[in-house]
PDB file with one MODEL, atoms N, CA, C and O in Angstrom:
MODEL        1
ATOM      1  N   UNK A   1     106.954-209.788-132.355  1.00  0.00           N
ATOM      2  CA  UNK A   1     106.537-209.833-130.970  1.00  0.00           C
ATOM      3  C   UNK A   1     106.876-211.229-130.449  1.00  0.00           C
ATOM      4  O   UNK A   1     106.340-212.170-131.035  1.00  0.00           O
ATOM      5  N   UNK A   2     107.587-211.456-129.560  1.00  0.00           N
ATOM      6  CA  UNK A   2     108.074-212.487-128.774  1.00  0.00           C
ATOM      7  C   UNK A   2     106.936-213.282-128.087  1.00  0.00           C
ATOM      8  O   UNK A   2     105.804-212.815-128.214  1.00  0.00           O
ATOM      9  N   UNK A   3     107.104-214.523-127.315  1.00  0.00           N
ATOM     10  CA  UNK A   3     106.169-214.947-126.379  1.00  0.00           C
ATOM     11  C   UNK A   3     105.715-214.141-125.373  1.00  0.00           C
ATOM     12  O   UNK A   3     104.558-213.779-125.154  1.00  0.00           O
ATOM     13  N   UNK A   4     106.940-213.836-124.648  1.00  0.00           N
ATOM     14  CA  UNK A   4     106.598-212.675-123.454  1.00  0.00           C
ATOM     15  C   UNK A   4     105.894-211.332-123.795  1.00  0.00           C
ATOM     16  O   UNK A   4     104.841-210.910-123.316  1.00  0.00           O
ATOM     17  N   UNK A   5     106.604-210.818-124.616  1.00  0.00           N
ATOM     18  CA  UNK A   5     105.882-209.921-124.747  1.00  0.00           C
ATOM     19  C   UNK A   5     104.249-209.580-125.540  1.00  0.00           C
ATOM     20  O   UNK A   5     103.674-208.511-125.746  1.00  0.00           O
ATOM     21  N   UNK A   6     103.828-211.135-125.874  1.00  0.00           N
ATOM     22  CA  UNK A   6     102.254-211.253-126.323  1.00  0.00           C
ATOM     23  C   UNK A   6     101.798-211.736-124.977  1.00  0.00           C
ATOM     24  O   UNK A   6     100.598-211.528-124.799  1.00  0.00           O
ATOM     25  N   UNK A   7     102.532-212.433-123.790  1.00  0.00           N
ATOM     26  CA  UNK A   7     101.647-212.560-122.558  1.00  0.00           C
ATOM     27  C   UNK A   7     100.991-211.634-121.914  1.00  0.00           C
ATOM     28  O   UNK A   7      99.811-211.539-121.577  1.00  0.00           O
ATOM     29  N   UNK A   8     102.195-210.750-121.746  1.00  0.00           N
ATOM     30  CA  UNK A   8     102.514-209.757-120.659  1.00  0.00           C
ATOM     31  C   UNK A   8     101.365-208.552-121.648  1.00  0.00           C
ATOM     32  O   UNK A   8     100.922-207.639-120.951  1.00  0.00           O
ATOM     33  N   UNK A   9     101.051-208.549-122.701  1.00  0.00           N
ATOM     34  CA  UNK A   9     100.131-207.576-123.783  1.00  0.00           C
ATOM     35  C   UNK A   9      99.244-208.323-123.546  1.00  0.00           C
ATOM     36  O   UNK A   9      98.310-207.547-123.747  1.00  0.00           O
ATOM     37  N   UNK A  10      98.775-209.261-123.264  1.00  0.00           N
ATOM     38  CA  UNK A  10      97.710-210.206-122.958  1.00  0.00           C
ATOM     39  C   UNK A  10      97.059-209.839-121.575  1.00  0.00           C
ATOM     40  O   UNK A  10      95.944-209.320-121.533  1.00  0.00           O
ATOM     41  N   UNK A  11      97.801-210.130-120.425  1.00  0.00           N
ATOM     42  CA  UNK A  11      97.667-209.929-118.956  1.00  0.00           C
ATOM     43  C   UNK A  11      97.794-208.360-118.754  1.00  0.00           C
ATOM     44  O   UNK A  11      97.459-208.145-117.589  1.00  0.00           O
ATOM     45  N   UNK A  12      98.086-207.335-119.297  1.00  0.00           N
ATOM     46  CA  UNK A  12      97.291-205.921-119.680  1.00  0.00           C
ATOM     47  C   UNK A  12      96.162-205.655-119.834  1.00  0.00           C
ATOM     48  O   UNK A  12      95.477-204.946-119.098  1.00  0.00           O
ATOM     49  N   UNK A  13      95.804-206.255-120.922  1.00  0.00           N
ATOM     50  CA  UNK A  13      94.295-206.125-121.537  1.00  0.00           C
ATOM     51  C   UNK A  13      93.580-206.713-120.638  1.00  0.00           C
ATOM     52  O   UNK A  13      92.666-206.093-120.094  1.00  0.00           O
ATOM     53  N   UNK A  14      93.847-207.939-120.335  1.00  0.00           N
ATOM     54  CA  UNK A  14      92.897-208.101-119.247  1.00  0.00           C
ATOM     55  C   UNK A  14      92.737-207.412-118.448  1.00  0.00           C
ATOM     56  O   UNK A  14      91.599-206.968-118.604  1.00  0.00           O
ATOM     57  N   UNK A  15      93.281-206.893-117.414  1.00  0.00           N
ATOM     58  CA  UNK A  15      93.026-206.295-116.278  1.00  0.00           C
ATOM     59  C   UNK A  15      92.574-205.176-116.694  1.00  0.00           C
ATOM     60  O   UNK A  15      91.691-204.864-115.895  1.00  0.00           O
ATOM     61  N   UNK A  16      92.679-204.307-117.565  1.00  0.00           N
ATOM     62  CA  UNK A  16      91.845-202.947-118.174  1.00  0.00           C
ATOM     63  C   UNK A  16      90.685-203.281-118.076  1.00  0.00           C
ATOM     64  O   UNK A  16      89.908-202.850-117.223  1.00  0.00           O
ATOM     65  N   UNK A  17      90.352-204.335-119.201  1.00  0.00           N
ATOM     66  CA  UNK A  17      88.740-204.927-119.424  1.00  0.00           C
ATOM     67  C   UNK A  17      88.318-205.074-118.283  1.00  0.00           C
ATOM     68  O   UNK A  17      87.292-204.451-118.010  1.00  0.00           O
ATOM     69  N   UNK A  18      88.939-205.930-117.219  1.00  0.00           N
ATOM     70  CA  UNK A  18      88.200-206.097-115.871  1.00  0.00           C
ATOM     71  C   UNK A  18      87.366-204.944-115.270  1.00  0.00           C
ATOM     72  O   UNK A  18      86.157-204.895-115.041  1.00  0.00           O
ATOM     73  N   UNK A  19      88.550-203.831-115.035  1.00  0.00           N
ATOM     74  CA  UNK A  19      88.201-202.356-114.680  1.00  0.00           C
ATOM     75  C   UNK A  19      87.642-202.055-115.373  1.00  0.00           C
ATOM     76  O   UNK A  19      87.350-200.883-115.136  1.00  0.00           O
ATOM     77  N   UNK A  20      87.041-202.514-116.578  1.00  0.00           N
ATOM     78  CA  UNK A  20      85.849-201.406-117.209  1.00  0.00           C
ATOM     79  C   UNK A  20      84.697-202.304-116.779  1.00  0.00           C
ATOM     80  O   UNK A  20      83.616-201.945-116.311  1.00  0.00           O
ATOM     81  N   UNK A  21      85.184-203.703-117.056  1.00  0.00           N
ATOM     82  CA  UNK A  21      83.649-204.290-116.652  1.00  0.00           C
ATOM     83  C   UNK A  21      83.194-204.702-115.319  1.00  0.00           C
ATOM     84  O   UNK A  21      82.104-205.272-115.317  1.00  0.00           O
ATOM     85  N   UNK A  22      83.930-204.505-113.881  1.00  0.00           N
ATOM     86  CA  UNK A  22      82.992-204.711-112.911  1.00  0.00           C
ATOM     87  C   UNK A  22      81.794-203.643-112.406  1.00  0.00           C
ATOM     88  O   UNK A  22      80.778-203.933-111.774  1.00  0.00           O
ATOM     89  N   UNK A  23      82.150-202.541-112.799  1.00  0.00           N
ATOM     90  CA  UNK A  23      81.109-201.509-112.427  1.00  0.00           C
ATOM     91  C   UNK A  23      79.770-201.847-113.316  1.00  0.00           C
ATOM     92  O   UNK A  23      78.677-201.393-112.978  1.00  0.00           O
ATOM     93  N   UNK A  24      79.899-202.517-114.252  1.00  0.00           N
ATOM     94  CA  UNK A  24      79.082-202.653-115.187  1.00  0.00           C
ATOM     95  C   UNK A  24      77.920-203.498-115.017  1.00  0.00           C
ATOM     96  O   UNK A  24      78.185-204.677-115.253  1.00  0.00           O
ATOM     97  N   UNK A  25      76.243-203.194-114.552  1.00  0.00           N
ATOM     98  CA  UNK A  25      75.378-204.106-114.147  1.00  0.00           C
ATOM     99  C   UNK A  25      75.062-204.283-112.458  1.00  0.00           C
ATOM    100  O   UNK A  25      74.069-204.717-111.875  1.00  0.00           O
ATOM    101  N   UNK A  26      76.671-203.621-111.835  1.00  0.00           N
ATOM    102  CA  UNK A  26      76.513-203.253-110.312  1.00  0.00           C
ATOM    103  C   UNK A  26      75.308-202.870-109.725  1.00  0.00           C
ATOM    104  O   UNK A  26      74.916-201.728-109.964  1.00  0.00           O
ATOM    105  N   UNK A  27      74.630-203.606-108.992  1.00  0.00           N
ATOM    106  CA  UNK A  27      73.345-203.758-107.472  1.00  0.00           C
ATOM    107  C   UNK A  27      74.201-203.873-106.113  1.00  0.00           C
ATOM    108  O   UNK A  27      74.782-204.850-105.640  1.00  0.00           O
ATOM    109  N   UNK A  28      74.076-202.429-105.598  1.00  0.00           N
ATOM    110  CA  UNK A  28      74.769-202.895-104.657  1.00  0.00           C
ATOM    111  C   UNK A  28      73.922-203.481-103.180  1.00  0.00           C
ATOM    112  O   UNK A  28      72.850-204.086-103.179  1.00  0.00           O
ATOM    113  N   UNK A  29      74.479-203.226-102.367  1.00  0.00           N
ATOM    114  CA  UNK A  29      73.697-204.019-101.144  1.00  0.00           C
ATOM    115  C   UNK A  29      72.809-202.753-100.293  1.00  0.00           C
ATOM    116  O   UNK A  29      71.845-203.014 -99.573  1.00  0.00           O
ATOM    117  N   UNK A  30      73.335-201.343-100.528  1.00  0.00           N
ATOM    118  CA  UNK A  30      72.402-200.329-100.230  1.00  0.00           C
ATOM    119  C   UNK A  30      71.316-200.566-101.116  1.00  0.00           C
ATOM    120  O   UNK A  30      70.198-200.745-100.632  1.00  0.00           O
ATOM    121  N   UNK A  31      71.500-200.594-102.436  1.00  0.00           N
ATOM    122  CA  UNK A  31      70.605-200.556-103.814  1.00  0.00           C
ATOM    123  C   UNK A  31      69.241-201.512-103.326  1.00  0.00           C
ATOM    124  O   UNK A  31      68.048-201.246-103.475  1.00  0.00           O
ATOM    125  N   UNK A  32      69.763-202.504-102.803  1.00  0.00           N
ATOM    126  CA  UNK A  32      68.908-203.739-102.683  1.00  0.00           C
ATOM    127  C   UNK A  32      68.336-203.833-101.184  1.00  0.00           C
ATOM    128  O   UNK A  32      67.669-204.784-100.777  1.00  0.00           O
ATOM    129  N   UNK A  33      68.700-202.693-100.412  1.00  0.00           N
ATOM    130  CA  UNK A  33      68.068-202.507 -99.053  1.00  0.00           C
ATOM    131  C   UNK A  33      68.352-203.732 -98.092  1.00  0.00           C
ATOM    132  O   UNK A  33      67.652-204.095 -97.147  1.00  0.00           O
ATOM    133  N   UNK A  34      69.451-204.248 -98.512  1.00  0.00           N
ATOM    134  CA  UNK A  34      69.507-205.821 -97.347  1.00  0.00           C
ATOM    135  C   UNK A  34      71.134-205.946 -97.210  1.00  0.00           C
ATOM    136  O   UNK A  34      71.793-206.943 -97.504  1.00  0.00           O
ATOM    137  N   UNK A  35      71.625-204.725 -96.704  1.00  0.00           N
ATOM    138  CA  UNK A  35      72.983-204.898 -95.476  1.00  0.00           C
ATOM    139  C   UNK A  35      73.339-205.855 -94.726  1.00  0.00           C
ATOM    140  O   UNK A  35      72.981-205.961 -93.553  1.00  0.00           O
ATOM    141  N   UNK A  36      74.077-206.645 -95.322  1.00  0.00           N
ATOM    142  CA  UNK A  36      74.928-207.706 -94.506  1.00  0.00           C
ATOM    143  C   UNK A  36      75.345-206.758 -93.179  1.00  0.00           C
ATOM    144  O   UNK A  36      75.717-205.623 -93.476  1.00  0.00           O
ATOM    145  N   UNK A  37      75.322-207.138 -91.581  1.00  0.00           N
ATOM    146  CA  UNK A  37      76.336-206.049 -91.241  1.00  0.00           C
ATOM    147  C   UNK A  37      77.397-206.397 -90.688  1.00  0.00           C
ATOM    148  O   UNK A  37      77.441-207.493 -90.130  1.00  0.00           O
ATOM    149  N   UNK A  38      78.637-205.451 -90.713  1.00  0.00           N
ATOM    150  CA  UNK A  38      79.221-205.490 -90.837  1.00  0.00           C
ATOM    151  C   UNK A  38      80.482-205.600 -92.230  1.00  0.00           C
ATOM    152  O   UNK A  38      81.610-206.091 -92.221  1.00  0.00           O
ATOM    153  N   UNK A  39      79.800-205.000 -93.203  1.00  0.00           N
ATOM    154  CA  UNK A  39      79.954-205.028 -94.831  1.00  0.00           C
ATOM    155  C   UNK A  39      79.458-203.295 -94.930  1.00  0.00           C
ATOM    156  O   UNK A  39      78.892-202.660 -94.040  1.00  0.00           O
ATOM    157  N   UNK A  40      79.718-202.981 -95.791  1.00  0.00           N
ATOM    158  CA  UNK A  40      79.795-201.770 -96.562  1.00  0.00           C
ATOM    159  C   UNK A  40      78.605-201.775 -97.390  1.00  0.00           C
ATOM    160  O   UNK A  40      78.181-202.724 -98.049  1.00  0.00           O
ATOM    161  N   UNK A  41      78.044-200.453 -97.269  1.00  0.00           N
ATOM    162  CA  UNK A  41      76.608-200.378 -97.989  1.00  0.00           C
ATOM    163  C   UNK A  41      76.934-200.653 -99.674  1.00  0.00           C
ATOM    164  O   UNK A  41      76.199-201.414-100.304  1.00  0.00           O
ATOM    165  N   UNK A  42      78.156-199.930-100.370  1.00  0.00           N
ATOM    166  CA  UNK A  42      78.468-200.048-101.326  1.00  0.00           C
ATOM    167  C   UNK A  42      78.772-201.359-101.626  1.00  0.00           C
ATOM    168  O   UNK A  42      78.793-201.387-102.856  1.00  0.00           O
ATOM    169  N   UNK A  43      79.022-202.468-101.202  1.00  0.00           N
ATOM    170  CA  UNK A  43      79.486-204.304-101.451  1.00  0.00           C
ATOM    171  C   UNK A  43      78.620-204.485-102.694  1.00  0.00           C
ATOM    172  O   UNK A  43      77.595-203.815-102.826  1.00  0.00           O
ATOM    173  N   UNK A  44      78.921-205.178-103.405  1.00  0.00           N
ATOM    174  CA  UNK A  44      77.913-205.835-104.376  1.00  0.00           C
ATOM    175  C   UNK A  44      77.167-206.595-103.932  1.00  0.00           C
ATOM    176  O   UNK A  44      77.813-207.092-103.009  1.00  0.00           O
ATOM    177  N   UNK A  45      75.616-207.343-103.950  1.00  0.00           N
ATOM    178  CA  UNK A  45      74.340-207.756-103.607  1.00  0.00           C
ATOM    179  C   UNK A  45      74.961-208.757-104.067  1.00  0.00           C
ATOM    180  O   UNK A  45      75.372-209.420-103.114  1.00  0.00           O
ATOM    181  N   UNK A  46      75.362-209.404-105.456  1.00  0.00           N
ATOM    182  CA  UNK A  46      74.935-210.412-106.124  1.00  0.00           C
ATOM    183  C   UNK A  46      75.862-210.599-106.686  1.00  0.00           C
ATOM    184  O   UNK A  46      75.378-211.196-107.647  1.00  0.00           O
ATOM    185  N   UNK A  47      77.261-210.551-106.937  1.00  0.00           N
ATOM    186  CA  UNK A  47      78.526-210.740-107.929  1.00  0.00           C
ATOM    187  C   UNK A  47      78.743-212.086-108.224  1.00  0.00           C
ATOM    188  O   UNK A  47      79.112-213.005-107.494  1.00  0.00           O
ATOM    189  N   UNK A  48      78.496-212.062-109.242  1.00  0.00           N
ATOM    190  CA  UNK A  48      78.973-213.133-110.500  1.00  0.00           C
ATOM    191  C   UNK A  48      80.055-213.312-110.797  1.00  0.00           C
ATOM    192  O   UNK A  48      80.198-212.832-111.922  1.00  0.00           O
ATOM    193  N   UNK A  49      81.092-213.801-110.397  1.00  0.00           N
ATOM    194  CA  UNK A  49      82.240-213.851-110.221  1.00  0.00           C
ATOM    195  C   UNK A  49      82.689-214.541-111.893  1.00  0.00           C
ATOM    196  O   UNK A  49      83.371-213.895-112.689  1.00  0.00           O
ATOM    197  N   UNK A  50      82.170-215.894-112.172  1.00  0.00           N
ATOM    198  CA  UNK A  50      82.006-216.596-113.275  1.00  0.00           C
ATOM    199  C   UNK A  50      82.152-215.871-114.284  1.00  0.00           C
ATOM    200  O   UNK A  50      83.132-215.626-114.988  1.00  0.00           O
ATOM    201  N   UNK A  51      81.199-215.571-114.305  1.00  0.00           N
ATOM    202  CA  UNK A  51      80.284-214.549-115.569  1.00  0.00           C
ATOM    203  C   UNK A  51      81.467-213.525-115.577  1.00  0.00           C
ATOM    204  O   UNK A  51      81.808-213.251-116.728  1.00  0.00           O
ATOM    205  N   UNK A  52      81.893-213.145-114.999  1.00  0.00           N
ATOM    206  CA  UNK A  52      82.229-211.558-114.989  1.00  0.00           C
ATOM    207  C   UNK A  52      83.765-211.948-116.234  1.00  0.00           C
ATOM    208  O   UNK A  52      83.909-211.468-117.358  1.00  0.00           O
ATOM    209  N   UNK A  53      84.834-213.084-115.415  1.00  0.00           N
ATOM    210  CA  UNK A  53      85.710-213.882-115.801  1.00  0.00           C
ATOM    211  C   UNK A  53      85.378-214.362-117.166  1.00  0.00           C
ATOM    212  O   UNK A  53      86.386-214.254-117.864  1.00  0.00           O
ATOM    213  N   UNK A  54      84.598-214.739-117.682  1.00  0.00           N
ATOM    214  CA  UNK A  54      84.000-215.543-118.940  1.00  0.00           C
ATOM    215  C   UNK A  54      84.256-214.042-119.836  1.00  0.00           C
ATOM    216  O   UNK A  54      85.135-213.999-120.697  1.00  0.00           O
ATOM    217  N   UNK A  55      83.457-212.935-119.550  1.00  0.00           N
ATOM    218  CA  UNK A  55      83.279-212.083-120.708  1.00  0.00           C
ATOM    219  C   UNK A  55      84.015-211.550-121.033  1.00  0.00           C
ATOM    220  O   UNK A  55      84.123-211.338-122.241  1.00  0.00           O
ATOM    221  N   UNK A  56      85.234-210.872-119.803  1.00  0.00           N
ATOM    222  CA  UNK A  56      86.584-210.251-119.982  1.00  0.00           C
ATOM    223  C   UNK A  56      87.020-211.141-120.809  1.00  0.00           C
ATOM    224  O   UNK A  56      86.952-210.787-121.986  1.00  0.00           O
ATOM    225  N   UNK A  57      87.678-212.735-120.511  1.00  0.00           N
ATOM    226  CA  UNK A  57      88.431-213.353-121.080  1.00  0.00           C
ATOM    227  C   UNK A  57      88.105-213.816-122.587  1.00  0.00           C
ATOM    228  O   UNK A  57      89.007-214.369-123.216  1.00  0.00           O
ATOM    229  N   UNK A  58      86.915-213.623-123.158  1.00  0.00           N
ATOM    230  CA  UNK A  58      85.982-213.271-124.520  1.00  0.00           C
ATOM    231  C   UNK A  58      86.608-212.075-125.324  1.00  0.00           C
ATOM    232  O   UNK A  58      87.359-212.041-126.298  1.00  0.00           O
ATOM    233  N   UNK A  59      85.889-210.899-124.386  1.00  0.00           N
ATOM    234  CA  UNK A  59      86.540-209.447-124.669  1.00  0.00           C
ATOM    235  C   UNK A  59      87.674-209.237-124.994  1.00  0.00           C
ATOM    236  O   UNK A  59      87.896-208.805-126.125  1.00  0.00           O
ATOM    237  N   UNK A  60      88.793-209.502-124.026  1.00  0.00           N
ATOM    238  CA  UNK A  60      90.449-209.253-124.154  1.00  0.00           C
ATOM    239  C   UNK A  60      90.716-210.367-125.460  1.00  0.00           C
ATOM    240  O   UNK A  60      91.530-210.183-126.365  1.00  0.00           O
ATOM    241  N   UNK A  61      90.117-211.161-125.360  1.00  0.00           N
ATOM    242  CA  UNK A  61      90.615-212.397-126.563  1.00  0.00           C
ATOM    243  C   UNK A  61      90.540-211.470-127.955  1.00  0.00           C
ATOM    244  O   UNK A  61      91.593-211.239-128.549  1.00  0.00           O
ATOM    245  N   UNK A  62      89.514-211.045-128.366  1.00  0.00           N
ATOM    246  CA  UNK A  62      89.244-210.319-129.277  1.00  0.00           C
ATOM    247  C   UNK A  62      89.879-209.351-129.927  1.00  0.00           C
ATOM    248  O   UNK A  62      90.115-209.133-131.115  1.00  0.00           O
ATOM    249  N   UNK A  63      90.246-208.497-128.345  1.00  0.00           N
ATOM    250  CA  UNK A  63      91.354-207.294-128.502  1.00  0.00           C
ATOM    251  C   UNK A  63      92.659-207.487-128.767  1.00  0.00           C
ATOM    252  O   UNK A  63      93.422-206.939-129.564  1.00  0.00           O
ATOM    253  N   UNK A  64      92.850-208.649-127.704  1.00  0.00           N
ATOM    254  CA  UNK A  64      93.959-209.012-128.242  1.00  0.00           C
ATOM    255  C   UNK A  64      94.799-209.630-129.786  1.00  0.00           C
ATOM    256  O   UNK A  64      95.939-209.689-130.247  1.00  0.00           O
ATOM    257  N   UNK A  65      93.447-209.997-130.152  1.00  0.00           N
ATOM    258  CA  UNK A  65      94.050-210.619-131.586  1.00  0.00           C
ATOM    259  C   UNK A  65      94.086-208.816-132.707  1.00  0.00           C
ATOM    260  O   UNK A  65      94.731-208.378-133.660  1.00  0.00           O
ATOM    261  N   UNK A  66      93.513-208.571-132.242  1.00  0.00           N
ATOM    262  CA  UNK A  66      93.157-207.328-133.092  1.00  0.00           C
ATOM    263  C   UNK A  66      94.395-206.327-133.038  1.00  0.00           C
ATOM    264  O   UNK A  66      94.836-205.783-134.051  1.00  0.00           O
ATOM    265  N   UNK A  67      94.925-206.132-131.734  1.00  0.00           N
ATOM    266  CA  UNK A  67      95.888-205.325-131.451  1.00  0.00           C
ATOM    267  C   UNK A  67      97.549-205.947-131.899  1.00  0.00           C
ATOM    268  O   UNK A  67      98.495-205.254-132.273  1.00  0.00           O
ATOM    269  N   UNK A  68      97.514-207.903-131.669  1.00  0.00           N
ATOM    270  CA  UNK A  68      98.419-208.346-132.194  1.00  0.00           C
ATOM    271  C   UNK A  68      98.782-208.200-133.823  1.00  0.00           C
ATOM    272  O   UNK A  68      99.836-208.068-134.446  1.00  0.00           O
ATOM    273  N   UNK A  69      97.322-208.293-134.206  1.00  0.00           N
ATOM    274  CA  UNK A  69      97.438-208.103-135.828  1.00  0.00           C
ATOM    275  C   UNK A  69      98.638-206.777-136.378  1.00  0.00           C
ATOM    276  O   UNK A  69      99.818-206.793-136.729  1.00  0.00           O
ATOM    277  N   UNK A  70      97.679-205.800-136.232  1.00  0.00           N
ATOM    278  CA  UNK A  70      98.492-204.614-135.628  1.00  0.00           C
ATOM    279  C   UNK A  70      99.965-204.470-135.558  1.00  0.00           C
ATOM    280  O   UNK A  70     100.757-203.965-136.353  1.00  0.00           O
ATOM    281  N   UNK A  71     100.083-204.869-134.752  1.00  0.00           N
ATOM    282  CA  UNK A  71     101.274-204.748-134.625  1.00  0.00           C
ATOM    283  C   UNK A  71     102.636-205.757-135.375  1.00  0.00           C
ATOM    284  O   UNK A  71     103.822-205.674-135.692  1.00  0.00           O
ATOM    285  N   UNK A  72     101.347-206.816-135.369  1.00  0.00           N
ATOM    286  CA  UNK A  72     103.428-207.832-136.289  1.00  0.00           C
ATOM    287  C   UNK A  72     102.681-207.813-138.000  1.00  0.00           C
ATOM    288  O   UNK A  72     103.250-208.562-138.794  1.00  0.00           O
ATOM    289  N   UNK A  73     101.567-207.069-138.504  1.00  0.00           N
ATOM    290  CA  UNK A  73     101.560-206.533-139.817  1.00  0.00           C
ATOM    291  C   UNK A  73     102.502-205.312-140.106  1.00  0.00           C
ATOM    292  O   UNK A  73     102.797-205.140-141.288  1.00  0.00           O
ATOM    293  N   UNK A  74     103.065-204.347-139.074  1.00  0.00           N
ATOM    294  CA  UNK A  74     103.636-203.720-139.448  1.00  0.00           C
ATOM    295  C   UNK A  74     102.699-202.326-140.037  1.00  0.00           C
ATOM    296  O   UNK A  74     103.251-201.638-140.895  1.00  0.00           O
ATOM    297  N   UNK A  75     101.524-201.991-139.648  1.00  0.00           N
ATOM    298  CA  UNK A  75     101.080-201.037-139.960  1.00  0.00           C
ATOM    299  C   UNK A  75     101.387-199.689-139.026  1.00  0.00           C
ATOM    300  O   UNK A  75     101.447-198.561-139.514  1.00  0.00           O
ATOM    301  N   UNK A  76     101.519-199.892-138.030  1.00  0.00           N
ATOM    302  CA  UNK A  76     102.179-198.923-137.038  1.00  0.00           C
ATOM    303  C   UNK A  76     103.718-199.492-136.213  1.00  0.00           C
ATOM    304  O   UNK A  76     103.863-200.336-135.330  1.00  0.00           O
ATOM    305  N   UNK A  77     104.585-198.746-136.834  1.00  0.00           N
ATOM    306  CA  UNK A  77     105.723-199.053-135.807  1.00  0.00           C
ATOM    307  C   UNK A  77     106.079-197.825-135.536  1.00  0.00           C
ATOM    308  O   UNK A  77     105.601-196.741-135.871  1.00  0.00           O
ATOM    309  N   UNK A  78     107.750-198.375-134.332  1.00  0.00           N
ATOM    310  CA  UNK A  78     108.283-198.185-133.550  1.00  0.00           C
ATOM    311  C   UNK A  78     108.541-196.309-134.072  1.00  0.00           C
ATOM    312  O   UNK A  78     108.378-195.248-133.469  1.00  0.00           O
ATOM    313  N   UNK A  79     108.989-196.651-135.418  1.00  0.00           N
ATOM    314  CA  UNK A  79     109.937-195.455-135.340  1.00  0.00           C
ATOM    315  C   UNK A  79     108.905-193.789-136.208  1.00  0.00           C
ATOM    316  O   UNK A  79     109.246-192.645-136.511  1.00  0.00           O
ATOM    317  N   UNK A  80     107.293-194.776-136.312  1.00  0.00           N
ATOM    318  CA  UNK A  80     106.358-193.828-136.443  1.00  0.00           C
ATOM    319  C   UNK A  80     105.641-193.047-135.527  1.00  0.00           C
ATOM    320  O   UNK A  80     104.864-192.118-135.746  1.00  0.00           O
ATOM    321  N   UNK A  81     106.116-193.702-134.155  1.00  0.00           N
ATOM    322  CA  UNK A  81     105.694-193.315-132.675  1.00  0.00           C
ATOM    323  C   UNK A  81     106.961-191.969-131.708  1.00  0.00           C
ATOM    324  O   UNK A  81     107.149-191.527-130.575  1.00  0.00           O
ATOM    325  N   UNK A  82     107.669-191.789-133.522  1.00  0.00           N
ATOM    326  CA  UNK A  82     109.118-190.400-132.432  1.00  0.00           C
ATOM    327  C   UNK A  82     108.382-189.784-132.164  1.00  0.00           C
ATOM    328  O   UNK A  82     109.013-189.415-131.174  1.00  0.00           O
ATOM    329  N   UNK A  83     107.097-188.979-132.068  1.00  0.00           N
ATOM    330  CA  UNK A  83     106.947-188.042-131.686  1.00  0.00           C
ATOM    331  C   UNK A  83     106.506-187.723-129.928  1.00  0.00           C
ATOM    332  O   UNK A  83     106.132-186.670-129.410  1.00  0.00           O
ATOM    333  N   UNK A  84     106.765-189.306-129.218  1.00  0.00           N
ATOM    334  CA  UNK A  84     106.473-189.442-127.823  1.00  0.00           C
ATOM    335  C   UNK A  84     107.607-189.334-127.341  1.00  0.00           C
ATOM    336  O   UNK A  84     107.768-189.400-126.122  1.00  0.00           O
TER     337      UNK A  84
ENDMDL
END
């Protein structure tokens, strides 16, 4: 696996993790009965922007080493995947 192609497997995972984790812990601003207006009842109340950034980039770190392993050990390759 090249540089690029451990970034670009890097900047994947992240953005998955993201999408799994912003719904996650969501209060929204209906939830919490106090409508900004002009905002959407659905908006988040309270987003942690920080936090949210910190755990993905934890999370994906993890995956990522796990999935790199994986792959430049040579336990699954290319030509065990003909059947796609």
């Amino acid at each position: 696996m090249g540089i690029t192609s451990a970034i670009i497997l890097y900047v994947v995972i992240w953005f998955m993790v993201m999408f799994v984790t912003l719904p996650i812990g969501l209060r929204t601003q209906g939830d919490e009965g106090d409508v900004v207006p002009g905002t959407h009842p659905g908006s988040p109340a309270n987003f942690k922007l920080r936090r949210t950034m910190i755990i993905v980039t934890l999370v994906t770190t993890v995956l990522f080493v796990i999935i790199a392993a994986v792959i430049l050990s040579g336990v699954i390759r290319i030509s065990e995947l003909g059947w796609i």
